[in-house]
C-alpha positions as CSV (number, residue, x, y, z in Angstrom):
1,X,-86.6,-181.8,32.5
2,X,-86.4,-181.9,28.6
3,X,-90.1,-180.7,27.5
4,X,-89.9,-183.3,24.3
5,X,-88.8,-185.8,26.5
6,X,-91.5,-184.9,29.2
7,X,-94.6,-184.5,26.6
8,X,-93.5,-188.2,25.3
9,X,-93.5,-189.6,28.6
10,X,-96.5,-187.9,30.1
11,X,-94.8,-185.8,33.2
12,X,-96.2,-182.8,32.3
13,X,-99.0,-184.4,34.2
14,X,-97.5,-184.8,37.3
15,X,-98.9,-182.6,39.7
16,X,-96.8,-182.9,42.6
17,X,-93.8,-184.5,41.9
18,X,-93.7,-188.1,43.6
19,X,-97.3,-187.1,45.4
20,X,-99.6,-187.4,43.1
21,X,-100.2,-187.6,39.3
22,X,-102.9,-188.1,36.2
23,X,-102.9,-191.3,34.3
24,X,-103.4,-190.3,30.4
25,X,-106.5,-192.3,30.4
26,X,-107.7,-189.8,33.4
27,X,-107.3,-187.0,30.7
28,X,-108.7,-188.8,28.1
29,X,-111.5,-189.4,30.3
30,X,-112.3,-186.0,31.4
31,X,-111.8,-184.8,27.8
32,X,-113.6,-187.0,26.4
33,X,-117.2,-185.9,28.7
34,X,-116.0,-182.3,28.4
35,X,-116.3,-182.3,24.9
36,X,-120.0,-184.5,24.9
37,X,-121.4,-182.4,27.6
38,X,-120.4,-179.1,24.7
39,X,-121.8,-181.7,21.9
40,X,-124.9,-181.8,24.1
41,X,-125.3,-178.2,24.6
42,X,-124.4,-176.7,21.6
43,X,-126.2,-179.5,19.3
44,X,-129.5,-178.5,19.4
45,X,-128.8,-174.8,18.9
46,X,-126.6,-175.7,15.6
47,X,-128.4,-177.8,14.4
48,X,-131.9,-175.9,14.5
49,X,-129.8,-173.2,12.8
50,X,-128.9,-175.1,10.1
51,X,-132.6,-175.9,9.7
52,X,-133.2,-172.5,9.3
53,X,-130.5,-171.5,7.5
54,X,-131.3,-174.3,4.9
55,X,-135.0,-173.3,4.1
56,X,-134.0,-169.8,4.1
57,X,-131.9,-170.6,1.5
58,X,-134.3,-172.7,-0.4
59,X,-137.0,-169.5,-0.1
60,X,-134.1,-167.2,-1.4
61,X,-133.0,-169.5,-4.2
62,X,-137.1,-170.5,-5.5
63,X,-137.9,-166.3,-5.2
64,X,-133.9,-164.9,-6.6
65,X,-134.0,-162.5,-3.6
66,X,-130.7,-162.4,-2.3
67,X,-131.0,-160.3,1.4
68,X,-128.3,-160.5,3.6
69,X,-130.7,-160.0,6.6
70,X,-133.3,-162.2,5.7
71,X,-131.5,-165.3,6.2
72,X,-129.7,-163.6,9.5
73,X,-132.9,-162.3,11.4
74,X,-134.9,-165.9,11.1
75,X,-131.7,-167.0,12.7
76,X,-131.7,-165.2,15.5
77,X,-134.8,-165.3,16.8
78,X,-134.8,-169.1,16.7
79,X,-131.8,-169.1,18.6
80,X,-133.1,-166.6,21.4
81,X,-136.4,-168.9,21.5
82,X,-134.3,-172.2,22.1
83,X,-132.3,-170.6,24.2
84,X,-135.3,-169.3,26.5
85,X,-136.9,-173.0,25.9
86,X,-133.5,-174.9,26.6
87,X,-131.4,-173.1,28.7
88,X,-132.2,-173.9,31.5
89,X,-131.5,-177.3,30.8
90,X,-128.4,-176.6,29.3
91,X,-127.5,-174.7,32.4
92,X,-128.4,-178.4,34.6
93,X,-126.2,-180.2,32.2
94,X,-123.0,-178.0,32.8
95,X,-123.3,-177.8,36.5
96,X,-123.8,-181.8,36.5
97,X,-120.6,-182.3,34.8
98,X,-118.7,-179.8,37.2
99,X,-120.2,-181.4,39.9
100,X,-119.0,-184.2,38.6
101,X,-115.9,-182.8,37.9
102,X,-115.3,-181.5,41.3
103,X,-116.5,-184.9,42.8
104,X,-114.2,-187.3,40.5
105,X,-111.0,-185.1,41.9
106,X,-109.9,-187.4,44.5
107,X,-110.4,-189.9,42.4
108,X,-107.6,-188.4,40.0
109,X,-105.3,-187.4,42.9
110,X,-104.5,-191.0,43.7
């Protein structure tokens, strides 16, 4: 099999040759909620960052004090209080998406 050849055509996706095989828009598919269920559980954490980060940076620039670690500590304790608030949600949103990973296989095998 010529790997250009294959890539162009989609084979690489075969799984057993003649059995069974993965449409492109199966891929796209899973992809595609892989990448929101990561956009849902990293959001909130970069985001309240960048929160912090941004008045940190407004306090530094109003009072010229330039500390490395006073823009880094603020930082991480938000991100250890979010993660004890939202983690466990976080945690239910990845094991949905396996589970429905691992129910949808079936589904792709056809």
């Amino acid at each position: 099999m010529d790997i250009d050849n294959a890539v162009f055509n989609l084979e690489f996706l075969t799984l057993i040759p003649g059995s069974y095989s993965l449409n492109a828009s199966d891929v796209i598919s899973v992809t595609q909620d892989a990448l929101m269920v990561a956009v849902y559980v990293a959001g909130p954490l970069l985001l309240s960052i960048l929160v912090v980060g941004l008045v940190i940076g407004l306090i530094q620039a109003a009072t010229s004090i330039q500390e490395m670690t006073l823009s880094f500590i603020p930082k991480l304790i938000v991100l250890v209080v979010l993660v004890f608030l939202i983690g466990n949600w976080q945690i239910s949103v990845f094991v949905d998406h396996f589970q429905n990973l691992l129910q949808d296989i079936p589904l792709y095998l056809q």
